[in-house]
Backbone bond lengths (Angstrom), bond angles and torsions (degrees), N, CA, C in turn:
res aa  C-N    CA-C-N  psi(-1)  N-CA   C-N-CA  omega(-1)  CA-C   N-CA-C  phi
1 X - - - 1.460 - - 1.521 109.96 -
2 X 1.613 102.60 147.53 1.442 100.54 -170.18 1.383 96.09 -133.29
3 X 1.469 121.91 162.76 1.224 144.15 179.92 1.192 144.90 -128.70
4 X 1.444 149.97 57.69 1.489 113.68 -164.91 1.943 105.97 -113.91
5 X 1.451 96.38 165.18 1.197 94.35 -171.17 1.696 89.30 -157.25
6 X 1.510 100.70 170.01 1.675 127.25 -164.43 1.674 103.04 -89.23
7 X 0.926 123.19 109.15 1.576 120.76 168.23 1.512 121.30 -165.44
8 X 1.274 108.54 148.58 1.400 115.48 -178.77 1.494 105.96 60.75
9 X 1.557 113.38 28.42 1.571 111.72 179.56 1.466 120.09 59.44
10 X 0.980 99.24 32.82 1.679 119.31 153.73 1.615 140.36 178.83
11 X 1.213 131.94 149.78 1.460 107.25 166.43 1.402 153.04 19.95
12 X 1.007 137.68 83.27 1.446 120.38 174.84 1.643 129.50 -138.59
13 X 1.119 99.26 87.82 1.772 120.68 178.24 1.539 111.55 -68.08
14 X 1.563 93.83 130.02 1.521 99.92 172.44 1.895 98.29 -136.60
15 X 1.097 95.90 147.87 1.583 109.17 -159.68 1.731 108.28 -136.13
16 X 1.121 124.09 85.06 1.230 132.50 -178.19 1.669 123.76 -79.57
17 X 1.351 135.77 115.84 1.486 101.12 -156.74 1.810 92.35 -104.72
18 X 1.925 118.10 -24.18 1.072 111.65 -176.07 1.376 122.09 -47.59
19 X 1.417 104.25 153.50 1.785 104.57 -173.25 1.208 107.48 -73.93
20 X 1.616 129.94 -24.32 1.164 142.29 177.22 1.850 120.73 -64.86
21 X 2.044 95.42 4.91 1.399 93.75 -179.37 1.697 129.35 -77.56
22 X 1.432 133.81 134.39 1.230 104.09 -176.31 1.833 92.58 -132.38
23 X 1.429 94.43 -165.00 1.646 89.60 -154.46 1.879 105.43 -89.97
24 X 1.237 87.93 -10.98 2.136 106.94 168.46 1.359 116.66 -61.43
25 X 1.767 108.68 -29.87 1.267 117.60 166.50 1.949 127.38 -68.20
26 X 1.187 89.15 -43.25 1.535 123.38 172.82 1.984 95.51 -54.07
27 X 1.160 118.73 -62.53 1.377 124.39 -158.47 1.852 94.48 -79.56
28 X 1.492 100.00 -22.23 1.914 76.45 174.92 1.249 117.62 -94.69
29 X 1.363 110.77 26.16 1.154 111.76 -167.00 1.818 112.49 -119.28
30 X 1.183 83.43 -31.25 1.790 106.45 163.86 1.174 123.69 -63.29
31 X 1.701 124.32 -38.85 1.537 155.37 -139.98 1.234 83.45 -116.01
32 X 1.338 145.61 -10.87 1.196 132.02 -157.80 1.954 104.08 -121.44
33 X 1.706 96.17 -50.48 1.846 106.76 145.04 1.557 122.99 -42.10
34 X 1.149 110.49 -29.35 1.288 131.01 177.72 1.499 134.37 -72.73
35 X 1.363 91.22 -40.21 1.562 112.08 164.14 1.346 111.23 -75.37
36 X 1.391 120.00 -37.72 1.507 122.96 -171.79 1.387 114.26 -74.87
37 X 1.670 108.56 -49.69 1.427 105.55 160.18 1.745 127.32 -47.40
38 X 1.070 112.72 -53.83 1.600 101.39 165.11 1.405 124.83 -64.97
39 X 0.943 118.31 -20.79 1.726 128.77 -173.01 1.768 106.09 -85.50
40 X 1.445 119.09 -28.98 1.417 119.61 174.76 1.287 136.25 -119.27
41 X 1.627 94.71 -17.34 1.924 109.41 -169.61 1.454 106.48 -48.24
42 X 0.971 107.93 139.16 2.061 108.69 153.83 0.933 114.68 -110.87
43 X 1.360 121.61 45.94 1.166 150.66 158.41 1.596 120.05 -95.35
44 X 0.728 115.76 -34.11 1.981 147.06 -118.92 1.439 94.81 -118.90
45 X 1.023 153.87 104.55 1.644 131.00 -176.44 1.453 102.88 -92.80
46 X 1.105 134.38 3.98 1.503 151.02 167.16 1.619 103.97 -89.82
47 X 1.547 116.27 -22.24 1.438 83.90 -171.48 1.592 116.59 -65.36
48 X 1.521 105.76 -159.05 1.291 97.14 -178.56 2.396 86.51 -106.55
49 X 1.185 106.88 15.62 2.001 83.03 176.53 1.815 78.77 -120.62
50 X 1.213 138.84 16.73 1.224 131.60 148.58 2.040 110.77 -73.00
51 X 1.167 100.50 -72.38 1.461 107.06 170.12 1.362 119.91 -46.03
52 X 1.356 115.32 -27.31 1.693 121.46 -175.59 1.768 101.21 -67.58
53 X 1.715 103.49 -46.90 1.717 127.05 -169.84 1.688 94.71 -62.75
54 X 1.523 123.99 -68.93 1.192 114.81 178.62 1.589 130.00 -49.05
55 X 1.750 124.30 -23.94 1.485 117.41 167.55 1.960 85.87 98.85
56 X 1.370 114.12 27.25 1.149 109.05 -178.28 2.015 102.78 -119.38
57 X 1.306 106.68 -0.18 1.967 108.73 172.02 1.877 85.89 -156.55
58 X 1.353 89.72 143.63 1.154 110.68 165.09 1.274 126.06 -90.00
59 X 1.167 125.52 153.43 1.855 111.68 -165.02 1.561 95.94 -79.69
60 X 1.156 114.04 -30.39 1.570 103.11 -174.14 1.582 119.83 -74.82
61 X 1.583 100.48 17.12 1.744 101.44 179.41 1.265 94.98 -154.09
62 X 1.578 129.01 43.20 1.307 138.51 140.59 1.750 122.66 -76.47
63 X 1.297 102.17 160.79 1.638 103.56 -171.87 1.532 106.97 -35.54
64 X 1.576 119.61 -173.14 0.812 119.02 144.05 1.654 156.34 -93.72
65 X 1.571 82.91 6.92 1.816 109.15 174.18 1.717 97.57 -78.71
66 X 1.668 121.14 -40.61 1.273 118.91 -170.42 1.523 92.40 -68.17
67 X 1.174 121.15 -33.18 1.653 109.07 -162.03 1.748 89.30 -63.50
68 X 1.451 121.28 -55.12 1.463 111.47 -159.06 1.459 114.12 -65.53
69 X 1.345 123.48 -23.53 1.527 144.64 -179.68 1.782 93.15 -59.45
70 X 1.711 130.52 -41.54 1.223 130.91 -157.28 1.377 98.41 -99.33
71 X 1.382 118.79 -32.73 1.434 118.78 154.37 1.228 131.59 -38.53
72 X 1.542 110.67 -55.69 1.544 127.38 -175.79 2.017 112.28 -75.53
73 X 1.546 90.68 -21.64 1.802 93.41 -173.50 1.601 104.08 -76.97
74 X 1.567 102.18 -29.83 1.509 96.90 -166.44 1.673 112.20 -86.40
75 X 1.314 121.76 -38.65 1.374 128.70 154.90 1.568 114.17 -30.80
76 X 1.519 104.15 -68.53 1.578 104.95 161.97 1.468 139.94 -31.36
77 X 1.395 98.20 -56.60 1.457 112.16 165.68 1.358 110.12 -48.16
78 X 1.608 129.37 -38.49 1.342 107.92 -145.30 1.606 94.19 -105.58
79 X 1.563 106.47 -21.70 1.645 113.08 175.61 1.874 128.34 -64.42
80 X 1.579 95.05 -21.80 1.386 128.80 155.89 1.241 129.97 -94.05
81 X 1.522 138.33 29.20 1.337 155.99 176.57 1.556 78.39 33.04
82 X 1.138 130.85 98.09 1.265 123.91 169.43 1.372 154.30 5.33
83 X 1.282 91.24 37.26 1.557 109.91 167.76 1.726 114.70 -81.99
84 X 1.284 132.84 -2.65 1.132 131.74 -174.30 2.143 95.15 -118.10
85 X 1.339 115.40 122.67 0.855 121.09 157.80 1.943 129.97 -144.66
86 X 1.701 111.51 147.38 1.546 91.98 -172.71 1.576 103.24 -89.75
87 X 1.151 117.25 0.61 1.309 117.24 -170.81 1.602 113.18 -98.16
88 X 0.974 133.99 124.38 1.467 164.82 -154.38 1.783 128.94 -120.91
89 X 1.360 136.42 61.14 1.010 120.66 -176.99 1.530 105.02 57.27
90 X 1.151 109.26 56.47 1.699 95.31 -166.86 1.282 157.46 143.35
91 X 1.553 72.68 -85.40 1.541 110.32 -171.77 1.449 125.98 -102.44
92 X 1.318 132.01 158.46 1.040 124.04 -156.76 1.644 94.26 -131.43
93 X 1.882 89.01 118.08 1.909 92.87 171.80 1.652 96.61 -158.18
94 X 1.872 92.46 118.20 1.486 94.44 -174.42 1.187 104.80 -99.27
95 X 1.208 141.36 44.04 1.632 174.29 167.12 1.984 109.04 -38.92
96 X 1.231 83.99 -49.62 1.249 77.81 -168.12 1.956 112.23 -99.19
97 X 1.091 118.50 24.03 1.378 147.49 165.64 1.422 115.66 -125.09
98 X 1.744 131.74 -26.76 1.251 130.61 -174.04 1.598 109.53 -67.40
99 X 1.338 118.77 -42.02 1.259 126.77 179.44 1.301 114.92 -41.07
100 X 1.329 108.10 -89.78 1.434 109.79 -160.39 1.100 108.60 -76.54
101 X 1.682 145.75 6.35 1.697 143.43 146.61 1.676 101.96 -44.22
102 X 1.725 113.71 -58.25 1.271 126.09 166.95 0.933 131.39 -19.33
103 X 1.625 110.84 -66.35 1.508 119.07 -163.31 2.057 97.05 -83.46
104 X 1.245 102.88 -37.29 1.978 104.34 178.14 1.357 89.43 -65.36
105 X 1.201 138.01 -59.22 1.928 128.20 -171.41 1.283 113.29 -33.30
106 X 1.696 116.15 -51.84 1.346 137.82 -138.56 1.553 97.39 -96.07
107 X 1.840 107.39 -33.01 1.857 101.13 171.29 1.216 92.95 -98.07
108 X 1.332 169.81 -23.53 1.638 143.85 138.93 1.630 112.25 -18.28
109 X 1.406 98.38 -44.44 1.870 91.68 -179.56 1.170 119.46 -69.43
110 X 1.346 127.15 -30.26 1.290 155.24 -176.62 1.696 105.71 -49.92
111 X 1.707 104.82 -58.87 1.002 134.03 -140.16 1.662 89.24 -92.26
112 X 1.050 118.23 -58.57 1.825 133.95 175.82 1.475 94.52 -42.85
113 X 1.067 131.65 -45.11 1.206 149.12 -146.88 1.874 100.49 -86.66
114 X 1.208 114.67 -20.18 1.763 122.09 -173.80 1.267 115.17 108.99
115 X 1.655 110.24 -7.75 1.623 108.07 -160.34 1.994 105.08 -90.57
116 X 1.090 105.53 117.30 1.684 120.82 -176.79 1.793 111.63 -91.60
117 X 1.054 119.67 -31.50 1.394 128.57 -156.93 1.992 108.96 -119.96
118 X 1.137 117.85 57.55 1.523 95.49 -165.70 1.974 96.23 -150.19
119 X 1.076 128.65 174.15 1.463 130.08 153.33 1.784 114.26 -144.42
120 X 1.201 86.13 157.12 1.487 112.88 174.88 1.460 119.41 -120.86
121 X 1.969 105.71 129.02 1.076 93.07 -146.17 1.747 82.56 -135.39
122 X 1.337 121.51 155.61 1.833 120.55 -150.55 1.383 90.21 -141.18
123 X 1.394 152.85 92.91 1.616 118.28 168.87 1.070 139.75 46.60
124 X 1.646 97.39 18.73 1.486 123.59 157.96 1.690 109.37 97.20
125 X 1.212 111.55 33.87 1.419 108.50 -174.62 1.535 87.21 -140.04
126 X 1.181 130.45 123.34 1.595 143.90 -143.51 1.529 109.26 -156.59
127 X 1.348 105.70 141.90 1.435 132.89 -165.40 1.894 105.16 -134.53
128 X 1.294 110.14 103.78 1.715 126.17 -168.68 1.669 100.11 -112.58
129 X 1.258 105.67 133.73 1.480 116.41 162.63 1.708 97.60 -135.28
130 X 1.618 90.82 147.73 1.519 112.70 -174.35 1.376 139.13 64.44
131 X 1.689 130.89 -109.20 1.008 131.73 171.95 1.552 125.44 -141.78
132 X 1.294 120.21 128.66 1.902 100.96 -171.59 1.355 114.15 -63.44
133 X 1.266 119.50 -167.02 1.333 126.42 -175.43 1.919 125.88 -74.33
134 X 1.346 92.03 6.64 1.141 91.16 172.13 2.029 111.60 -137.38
135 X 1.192 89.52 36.39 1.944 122.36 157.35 2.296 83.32 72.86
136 X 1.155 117.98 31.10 1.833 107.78 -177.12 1.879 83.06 -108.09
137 X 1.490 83.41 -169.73 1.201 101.21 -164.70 2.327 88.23 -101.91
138 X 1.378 94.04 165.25 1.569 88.23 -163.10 1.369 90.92 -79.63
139 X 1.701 117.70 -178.69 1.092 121.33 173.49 1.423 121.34 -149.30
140 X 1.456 112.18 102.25 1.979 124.80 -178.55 2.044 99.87 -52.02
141 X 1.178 87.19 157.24 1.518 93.10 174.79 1.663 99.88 -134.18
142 X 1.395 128.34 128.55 1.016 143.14 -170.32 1.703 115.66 -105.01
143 X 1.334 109.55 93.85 1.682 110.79 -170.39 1.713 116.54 -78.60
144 X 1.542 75.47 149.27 1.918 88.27 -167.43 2.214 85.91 -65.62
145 X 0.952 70.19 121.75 2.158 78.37 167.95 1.632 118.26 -55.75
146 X 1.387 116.98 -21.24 1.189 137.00 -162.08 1.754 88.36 -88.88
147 X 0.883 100.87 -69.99 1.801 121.59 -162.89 1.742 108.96 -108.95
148 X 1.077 96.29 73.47 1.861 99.18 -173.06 1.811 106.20 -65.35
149 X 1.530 122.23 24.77 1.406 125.81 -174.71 2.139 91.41 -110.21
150 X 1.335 104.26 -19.01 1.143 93.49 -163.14 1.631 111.92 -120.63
151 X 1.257 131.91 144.90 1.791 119.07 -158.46 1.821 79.33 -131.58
152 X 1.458 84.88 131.85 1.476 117.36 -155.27 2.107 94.96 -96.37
153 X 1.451 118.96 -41.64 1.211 103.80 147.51 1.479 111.10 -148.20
154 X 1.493 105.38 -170.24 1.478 99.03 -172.81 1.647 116.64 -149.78
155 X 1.410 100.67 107.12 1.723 120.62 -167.09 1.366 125.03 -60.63
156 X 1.327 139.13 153.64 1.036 117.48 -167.32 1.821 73.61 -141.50
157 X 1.270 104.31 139.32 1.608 125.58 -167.87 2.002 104.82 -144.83
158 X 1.794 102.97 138.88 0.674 93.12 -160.51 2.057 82.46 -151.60
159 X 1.656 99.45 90.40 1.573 104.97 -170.59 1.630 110.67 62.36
160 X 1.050 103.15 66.38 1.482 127.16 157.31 1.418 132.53 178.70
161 X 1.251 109.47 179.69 1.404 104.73 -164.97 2.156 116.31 -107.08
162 X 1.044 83.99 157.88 1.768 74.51 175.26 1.603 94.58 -140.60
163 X 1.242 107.43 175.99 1.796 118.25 -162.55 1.733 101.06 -163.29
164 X 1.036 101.03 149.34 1.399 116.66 159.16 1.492 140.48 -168.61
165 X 1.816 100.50 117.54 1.764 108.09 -176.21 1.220 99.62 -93.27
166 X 1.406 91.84 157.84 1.562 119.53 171.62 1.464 108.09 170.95
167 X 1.462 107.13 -174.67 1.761 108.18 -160.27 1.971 89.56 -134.11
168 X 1.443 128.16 35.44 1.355 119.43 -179.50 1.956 108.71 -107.89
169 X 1.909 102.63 -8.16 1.091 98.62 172.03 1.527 111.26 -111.06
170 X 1.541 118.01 -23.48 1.349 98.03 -165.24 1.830 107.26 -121.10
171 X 1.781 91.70 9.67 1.624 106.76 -162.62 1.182 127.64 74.30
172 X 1.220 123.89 -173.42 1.620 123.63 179.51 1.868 123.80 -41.31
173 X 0.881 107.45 66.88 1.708 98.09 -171.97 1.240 117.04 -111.67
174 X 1.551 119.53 10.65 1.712 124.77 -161.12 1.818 83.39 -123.58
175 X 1.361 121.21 152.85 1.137 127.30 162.81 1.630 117.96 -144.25
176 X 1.534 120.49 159.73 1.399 104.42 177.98 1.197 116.92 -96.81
177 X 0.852 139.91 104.16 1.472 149.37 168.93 1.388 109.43 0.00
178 X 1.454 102.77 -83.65 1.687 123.30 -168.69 1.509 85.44 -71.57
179 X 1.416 158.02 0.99 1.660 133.98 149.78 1.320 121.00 -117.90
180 X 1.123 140.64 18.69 1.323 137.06 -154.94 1.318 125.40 -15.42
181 X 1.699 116.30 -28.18 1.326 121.14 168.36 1.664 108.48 -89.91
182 X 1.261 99.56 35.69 1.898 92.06 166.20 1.124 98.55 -110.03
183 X 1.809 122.22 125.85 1.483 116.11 178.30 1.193 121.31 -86.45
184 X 1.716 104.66 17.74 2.100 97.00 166.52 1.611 112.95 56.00
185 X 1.366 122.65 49.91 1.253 133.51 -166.18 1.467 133.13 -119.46
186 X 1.689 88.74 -22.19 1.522 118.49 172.13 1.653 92.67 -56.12
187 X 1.072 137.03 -82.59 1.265 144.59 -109.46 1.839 104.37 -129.83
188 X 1.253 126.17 121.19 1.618 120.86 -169.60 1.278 99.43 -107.63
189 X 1.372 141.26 0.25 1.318 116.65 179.05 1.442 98.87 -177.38
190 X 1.168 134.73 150.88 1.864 151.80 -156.99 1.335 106.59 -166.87
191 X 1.857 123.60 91.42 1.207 105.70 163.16 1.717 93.51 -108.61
192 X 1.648 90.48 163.17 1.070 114.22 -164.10 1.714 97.51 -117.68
193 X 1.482 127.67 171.79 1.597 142.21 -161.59 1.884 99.07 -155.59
194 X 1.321 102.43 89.59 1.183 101.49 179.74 1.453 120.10 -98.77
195 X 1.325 124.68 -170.09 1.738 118.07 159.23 1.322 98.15 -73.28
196 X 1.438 128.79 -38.73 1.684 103.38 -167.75 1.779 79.58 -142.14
197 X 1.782 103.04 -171.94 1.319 101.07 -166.24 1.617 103.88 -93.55
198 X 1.102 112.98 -17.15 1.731 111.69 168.09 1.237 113.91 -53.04
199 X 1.763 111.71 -53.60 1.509 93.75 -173.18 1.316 106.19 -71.63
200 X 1.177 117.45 -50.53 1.845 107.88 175.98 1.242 115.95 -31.68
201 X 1.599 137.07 -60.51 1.012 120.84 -169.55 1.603 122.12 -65.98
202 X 1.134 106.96 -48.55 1.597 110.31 168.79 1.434 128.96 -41.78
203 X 1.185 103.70 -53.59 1.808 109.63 169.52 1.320 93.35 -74.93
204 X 1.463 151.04 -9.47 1.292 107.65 174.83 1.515 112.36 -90.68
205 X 1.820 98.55 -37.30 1.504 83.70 169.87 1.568 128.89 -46.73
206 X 1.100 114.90 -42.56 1.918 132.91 -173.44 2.151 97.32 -50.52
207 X 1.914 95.03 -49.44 1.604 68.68 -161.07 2.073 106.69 -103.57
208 X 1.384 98.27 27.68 1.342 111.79 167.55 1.310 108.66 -84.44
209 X 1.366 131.95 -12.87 1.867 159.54 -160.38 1.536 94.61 -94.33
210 X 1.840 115.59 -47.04 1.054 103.83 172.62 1.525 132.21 -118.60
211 X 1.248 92.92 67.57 1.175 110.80 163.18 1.439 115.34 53.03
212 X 1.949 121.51 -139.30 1.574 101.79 175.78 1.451 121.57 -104.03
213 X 1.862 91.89 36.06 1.544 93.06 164.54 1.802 108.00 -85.32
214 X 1.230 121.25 -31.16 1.153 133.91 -178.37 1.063 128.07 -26.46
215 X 1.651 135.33 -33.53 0.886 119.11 172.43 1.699 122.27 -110.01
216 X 1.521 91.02 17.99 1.874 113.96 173.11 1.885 90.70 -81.61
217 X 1.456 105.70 -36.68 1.461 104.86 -173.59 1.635 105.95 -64.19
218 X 1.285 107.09 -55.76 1.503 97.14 -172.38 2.108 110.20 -85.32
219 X 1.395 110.72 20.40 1.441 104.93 143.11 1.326 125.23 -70.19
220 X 0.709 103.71 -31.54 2.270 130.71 -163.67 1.680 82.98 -61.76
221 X 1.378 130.95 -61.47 1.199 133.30 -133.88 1.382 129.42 -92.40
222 X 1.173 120.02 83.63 1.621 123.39 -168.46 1.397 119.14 -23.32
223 X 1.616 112.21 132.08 1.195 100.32 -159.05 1.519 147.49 74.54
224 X 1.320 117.20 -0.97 2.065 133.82 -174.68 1.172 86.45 -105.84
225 X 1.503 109.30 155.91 1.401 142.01 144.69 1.499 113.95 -120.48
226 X 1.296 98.33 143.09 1.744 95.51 172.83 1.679 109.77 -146.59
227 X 1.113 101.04 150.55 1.955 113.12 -170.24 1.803 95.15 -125.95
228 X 0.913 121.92 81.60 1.671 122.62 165.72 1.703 102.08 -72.17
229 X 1.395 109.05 158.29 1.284 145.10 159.44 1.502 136.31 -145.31
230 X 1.289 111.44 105.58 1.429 94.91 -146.42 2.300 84.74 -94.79
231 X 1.580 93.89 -155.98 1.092 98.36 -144.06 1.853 96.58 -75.25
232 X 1.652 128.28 -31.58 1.371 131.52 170.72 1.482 110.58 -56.72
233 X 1.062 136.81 -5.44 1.574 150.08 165.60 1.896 111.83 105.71
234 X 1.676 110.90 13.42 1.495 119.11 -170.90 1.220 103.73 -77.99
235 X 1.390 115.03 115.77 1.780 117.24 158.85 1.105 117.27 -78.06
236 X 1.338 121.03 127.39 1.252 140.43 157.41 1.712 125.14 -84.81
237 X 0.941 132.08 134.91 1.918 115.24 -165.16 1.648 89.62 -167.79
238 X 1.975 91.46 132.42 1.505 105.30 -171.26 1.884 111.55 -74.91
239 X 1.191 104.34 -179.07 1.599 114.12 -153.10 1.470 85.02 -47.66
240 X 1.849 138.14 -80.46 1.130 126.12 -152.32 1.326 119.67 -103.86
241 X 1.362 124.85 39.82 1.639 140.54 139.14 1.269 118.14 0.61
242 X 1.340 99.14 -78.21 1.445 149.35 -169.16 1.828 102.55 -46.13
243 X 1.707 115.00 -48.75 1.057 128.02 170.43 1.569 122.77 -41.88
244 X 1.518 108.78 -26.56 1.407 102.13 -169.01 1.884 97.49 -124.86
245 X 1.119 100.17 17.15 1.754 104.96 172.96 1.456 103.99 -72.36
246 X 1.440 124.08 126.34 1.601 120.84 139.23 1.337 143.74 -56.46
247 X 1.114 122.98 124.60 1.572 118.64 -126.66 1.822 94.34 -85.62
């Protein structure tokens, strides 16, 4: 059974292959995107990082998902010499860490739940356990940034997560912390191949911040993969990339 549906302002496919899937599973899984979208959007004037922005909740008496979200930003920050931050001129948007906690939460539920064989998939940053429906390992498709009709390669993942920043779908929205006047221009897109999709997403946002050192950063890192493209259309991709390419 397959799924997709509209949330959090974009996409979100869930693909169950066990026979044991039913559509109650599907809806707690939506309801649960659902919660997160109201609980984080800065979009949202109900959320709770809307109320945080206005001086109307204090972070220290936000839920307790925001507490673990402030947990995970600041660890981040420091695992990324500070290139990863939620704070903004300001403002407060833990946006670029909320995601992929989401989509790993949402296949933990999955998984608690009996389900072995299925993925969850967010605006293209996806979290796979087991095997698809035809007993292989699943397979991400990685789009040329230039030509979003055409997928430049195609991963084959097997219980883990993959992620990918860049500024060719939603524009400029990543910044570097430690430069604010760096316009992040070198480089259009950094997905990353993590153990799960949290860490992927986080380090990718962090080393999409730095520019085309970024994916020298996630060589360093036991366990990462990374596929850069910078802005002349040259891929760059760390030593064992290559390992999870479909041939």
């Amino acid at each position: 059974m397959k799924q997709t549906r509209w949330l959090m302002g974009m996409p979100i496919t869930v693909e169950i292959v066990d026979a044991s899937a039913t559509a109650g599973a599907f809806d707690d899984v939506y309801a649960y995107f659902n919660y997160v979208d109201q609980t984080f959007s800065p979009f949202k004037d109900t959320s709770e990082v809307s109320r945080v922005n206005r001086g109307e909740l204090a972070l220290a008496d936000t839920c307790h998902d925001m507490q673990t979200i402030l947990k995970l930003a600041a660890q981040t920050t420091e695992e990324t010499h500070g290139y990863f931050d939620i704070w903004h001129n300001g403002t407060f948007n833990p946006s670029g860490i909320v995601k992929g906690w989401a989509i790993d939460e949402a296949a933990s539920l999955l998984y608690m739940e009996g389900f072995r064989n299925f993925f969850v998939d967010a605006g293209g940053d996806v979290q796979v356990y087991g095997r698809n429906a035809q007993g292989e390992p699943w397979t991400v498709g990685i789009c040329n940034p230039f030509n979003l009709q055409q997928i430049v390669k195609k991963i084959a993942l097997d219980e883990r997560g993959i992620a990918t920043s860049g500024s060719y779908m939603r524009g400029a929205h990543i910044y570097n912390p430690r430069d604010e006047a760096d316009q992040l221009d070198e480089i259009v897109s950094l997905t990353v191949i993590g153990p799960d999709v949290l860490e992927a997403d986080r380090m990718a946002t962090a080393a999409f911040a730095m520019g085309r050192m970024g994916v020298y950063f996630i060589e360093a890192l036991p366990d990462f993969e990374a596929y850069m493209i910078d802005r002349s259309g040259q891929a760059t991709m760390t030593t064992h990339f290559s390992d999870y390419v479909c041939a």
